[in-house]
C-alpha positions as CSV (number, residue, x, y, z in Angstrom):
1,X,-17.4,14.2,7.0
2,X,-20.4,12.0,8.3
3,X,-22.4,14.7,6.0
4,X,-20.7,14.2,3.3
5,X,-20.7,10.6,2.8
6,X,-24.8,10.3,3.8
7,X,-25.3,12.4,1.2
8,X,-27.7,11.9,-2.0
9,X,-24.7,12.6,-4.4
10,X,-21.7,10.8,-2.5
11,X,-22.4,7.4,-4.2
12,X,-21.1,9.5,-7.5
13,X,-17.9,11.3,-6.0
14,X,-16.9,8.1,-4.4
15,X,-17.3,6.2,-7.7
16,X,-15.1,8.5,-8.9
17,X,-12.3,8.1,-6.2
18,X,-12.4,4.3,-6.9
19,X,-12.4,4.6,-10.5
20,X,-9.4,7.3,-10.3
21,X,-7.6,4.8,-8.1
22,X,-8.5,1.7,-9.9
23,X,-6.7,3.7,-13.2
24,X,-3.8,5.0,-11.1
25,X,-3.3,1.6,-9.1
26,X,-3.1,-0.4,-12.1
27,X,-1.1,1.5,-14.9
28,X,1.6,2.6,-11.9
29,X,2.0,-1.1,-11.0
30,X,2.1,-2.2,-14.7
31,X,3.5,0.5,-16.4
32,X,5.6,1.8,-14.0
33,X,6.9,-1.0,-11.3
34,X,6.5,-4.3,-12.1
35,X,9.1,-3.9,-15.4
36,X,11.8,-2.6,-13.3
37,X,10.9,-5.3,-10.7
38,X,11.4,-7.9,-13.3
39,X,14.7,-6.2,-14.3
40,X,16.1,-6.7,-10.1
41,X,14.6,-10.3,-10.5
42,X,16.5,-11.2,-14.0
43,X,19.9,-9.8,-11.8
44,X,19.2,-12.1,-9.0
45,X,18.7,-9.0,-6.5
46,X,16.8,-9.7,-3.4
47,X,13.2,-8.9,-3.3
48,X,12.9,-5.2,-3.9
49,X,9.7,-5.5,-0.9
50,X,12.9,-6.7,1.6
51,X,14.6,-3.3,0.7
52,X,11.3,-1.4,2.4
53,X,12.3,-2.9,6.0
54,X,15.6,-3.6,6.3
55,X,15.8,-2.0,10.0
56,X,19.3,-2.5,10.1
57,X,22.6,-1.4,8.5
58,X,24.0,-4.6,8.0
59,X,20.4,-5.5,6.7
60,X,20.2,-3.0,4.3
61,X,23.7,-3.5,2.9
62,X,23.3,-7.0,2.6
63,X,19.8,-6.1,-0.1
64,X,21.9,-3.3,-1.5
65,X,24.9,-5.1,-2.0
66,X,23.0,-8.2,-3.6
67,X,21.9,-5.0,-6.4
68,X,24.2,-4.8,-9.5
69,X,24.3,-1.2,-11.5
70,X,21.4,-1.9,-13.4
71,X,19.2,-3.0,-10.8
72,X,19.6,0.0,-8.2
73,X,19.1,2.2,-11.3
74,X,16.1,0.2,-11.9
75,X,15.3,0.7,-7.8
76,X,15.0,4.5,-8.1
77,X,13.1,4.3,-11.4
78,X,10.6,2.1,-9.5
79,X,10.4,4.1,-6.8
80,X,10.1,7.5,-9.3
81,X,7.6,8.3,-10.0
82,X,6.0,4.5,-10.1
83,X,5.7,4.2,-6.1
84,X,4.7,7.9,-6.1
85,X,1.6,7.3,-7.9
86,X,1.4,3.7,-6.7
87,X,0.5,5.4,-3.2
88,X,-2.1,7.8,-4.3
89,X,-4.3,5.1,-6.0
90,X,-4.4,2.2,-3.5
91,X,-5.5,5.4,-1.2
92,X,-8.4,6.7,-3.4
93,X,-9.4,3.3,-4.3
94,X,-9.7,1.9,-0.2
95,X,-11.4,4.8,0.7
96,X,-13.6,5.0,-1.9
97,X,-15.0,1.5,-1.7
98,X,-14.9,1.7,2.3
99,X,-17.1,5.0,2.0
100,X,-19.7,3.2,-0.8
101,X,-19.6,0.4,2.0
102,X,-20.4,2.6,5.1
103,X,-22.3,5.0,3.7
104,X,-25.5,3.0,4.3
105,X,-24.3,1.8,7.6
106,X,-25.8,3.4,11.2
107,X,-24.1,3.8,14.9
108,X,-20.8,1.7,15.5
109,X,-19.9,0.5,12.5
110,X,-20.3,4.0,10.3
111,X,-18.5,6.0,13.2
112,X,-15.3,3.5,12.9
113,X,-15.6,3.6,8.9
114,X,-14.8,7.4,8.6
115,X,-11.9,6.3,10.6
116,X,-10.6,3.6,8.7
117,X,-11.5,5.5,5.6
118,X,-8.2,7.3,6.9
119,X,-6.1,4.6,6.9
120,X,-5.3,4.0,2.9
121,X,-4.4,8.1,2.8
122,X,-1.8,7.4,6.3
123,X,-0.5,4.9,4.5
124,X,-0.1,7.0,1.5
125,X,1.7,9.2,3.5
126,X,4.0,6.9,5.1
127,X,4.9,5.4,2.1
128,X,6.1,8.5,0.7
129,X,8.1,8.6,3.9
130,X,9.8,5.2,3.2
131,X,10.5,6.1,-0.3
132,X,12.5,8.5,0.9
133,X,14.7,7.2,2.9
134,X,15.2,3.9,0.2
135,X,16.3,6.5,-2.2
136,X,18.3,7.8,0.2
137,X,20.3,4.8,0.7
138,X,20.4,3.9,-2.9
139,X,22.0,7.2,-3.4
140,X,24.7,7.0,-0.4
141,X,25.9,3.4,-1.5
142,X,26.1,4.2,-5.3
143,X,28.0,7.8,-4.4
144,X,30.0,6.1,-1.8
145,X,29.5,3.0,0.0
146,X,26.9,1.0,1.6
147,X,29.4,1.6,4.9
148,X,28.3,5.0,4.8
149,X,24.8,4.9,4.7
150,X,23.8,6.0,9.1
151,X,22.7,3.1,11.4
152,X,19.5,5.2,12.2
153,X,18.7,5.5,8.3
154,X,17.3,2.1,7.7
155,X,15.9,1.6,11.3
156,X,14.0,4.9,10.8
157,X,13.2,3.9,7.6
158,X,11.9,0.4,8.0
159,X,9.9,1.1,11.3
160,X,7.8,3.7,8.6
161,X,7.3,0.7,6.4
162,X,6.2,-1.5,9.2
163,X,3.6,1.0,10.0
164,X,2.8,1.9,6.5
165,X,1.9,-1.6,6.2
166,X,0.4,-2.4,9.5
167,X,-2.0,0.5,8.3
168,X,-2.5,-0.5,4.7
169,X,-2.4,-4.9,4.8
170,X,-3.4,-5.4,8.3
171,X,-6.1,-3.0,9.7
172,X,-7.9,-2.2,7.1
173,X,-8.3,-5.6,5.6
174,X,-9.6,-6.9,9.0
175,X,-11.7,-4.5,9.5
176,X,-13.3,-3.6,6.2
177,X,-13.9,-7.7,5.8
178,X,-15.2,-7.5,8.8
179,X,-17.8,-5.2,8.1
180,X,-18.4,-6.5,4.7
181,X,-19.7,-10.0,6.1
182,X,-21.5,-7.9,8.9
183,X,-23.1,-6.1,6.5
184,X,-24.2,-9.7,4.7
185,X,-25.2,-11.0,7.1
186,X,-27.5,-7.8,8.7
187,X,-28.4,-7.3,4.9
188,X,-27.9,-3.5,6.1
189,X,-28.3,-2.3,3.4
190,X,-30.5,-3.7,1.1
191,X,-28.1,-5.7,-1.4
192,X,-27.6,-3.9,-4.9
193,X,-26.3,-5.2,-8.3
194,X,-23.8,-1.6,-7.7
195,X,-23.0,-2.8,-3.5
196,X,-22.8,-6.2,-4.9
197,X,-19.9,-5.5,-7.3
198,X,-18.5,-3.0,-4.7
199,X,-18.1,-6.0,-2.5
200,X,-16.0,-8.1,-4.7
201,X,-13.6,-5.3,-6.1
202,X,-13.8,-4.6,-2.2
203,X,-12.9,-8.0,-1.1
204,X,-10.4,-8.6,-4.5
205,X,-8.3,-5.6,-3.4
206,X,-7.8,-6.7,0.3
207,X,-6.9,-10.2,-0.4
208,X,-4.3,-8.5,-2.4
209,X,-3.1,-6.7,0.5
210,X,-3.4,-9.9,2.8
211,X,-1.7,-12.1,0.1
212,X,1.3,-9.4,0.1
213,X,1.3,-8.8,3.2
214,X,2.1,-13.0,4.1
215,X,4.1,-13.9,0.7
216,X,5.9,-10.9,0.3
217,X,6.5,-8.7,3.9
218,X,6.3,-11.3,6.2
219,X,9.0,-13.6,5.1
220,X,11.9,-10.5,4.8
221,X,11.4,-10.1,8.3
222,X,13.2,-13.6,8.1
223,X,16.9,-14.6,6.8
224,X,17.1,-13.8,3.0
């Protein structure tokens, strides 16, 4: 992997994974999520990010319950295929600006960037996992009740949403921010017009994550 991302031609195949995920990331999230969003937000349902980490039944039946027809019809359209393709381009696009990043770093720094270059893609995976079990639960309280949906469902469920977050709006922000002000401030490498625009999609995309991460997953830990 180290190989790979020192080499002459990476700066092009990483490009690509950004550019890929920039295209994914944004017509999923526009064209996909955010009109069924609005729909659960014009029924008064709770925030559709609350759903993600409920933890407990009661929890999860109170969100679900707060969902008329229409908007848990317009949860699983969300969820497919908009948070299936959601995943995959928040994934290419970290990784891809973390490896342009690192890839003219040395020692410490480049050693714990192929790591967190793995973070967007667990993530990815974990989010999957937590789509799962949301649709899951949709499907139990619309076939029968919310009363049926198993204790263990949203626990299970929620503790992959915690991680999927800790991973994705936690982690890798601090770290990758971390390294982008090292790299300033080392001027390691020599600053480009290319590393200088990397930078700012870099640092737009992780205040995303931060500003999501305190406005919208943060506060359904709270009451609702």
């Amino acid at each position: 992997m180290a190989k790979i991302i020192k080499s002459a031609h990476s700066v092009y195949w990483l490009s690509a994974m950004v550019l890929a995920g920039l295209v994914l990331f944004v017509l999923s999230l526009s064209l996909l999520m955010i009109p069924y969003s609005n729909i659960i937000d014009e029924n008064k349902g709770s925030d559709l990010t609350c759903l993600q980490i409920p933890f407990t039944q009661a929890r999860a039946a109170q969100i679900i319950n707060s969902y008329n027809d229409e908007s848990r019809s317009a949860a699983r359209s969300l969820h497919l295929p908009g948070d299936l393709l959601f995943p995959i381009g928040y994934a290419l696009l970290y990784a891809g600006l973390i490896g342009l990043i690192i890839r003219g770093q040395e020692g410490w720094w480049f050693r714990l960037g192929l790591v967190v270059m793995l973070f967007p893609f667990a993530a990815m995976v974990l989010d999957w996992i937590e789509n799962l079990f949301i649709l899951s639960m949709l499907a139990i309280a619309t076939e029968e009740s919310v009363a049926a949906i198993p204790s263990w469902m949203p626990a299970v469920g929620g503790s992959v949403g915690a991680l999927k977050y800790l991973f994705l709006s936690l982690l890798t922000p601090l770290f990758v921010i971390s390294l982008v002000i090292w790299s300033l401030v080392k001027r390691q490498p020599e600053l480009t017009a290319g590393l200088t625009l990397t930078y700012l999609i870099t640092l737009a995309m992780l205040g995303f994550s931060l500003y999501q991460l305190f406005t919208e997953v943060l506060p359904c830990l709270g009451p609702l």
